[in-house]
C-alpha positions as CSV (number, residue, x, y, z in Angstrom):
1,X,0.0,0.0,0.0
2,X,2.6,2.6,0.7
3,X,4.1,2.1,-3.1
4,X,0.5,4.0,-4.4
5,X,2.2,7.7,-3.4
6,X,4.5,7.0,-6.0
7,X,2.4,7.9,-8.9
8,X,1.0,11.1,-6.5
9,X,5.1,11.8,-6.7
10,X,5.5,11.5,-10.6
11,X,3.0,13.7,-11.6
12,X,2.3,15.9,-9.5
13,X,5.9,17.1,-7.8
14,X,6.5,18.9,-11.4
15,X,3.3,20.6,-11.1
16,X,4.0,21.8,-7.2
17,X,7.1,24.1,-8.4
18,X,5.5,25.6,-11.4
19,X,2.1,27.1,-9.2
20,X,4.3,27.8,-6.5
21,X,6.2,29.6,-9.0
22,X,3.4,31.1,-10.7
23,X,0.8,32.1,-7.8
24,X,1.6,35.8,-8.1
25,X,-0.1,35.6,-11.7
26,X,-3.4,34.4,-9.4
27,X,-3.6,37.7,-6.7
28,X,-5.8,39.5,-9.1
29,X,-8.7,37.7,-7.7
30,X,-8.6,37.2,-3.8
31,X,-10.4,34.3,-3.5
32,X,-8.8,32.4,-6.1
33,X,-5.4,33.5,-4.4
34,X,-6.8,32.0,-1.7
35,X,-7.4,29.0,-3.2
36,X,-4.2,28.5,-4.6
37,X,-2.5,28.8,-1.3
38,X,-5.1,26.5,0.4
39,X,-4.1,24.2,-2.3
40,X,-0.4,24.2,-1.9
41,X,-1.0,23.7,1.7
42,X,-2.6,20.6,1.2
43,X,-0.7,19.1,-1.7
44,X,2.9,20.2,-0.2
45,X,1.9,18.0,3.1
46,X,-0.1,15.3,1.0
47,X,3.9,15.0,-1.3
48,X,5.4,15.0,2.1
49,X,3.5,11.9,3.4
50,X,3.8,9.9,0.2
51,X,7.7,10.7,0.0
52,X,7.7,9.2,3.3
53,X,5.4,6.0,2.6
54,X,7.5,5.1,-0.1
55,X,10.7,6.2,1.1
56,X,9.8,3.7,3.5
57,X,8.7,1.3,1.3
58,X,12.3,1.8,-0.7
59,X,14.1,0.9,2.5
60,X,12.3,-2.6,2.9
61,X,9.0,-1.9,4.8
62,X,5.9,-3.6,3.4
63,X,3.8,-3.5,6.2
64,X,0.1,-2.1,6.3
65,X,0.1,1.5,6.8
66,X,-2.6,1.3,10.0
């Protein structure tokens, strides 16, 4: 189970830079700005769990994740 963040790590680690990058283009709208930074909120802690799960599954643990 902890090998399924690997596919969350392919495609979307490339994407994480280039908003970050780009979320000054967003703060005409306020909400939307808002948005955005909710969003790399959640996505920068949801690529830091999965870096871990299968960082962990790299190093030889295949246990269950509960």
């Amino acid at each position: 189970m902890r090998l399924l963040g690997l596919a969350h790590i392919v495609f979307w680690t490339p994407v994480y830079p280039w908003i970050f990058t780009h979320r000054k283009d967003y703060a005409a709208t306020p909400y939307f700005a808002k948005f955005v930074t909710f969003y790399l909120v959640m996505a920068g802690i949801s690529l830091f769990i999965d870096i871990i799960d299968v960082a962990l599954y790299l190093l030889g643990e295949t246990g269950s994740m509960i």
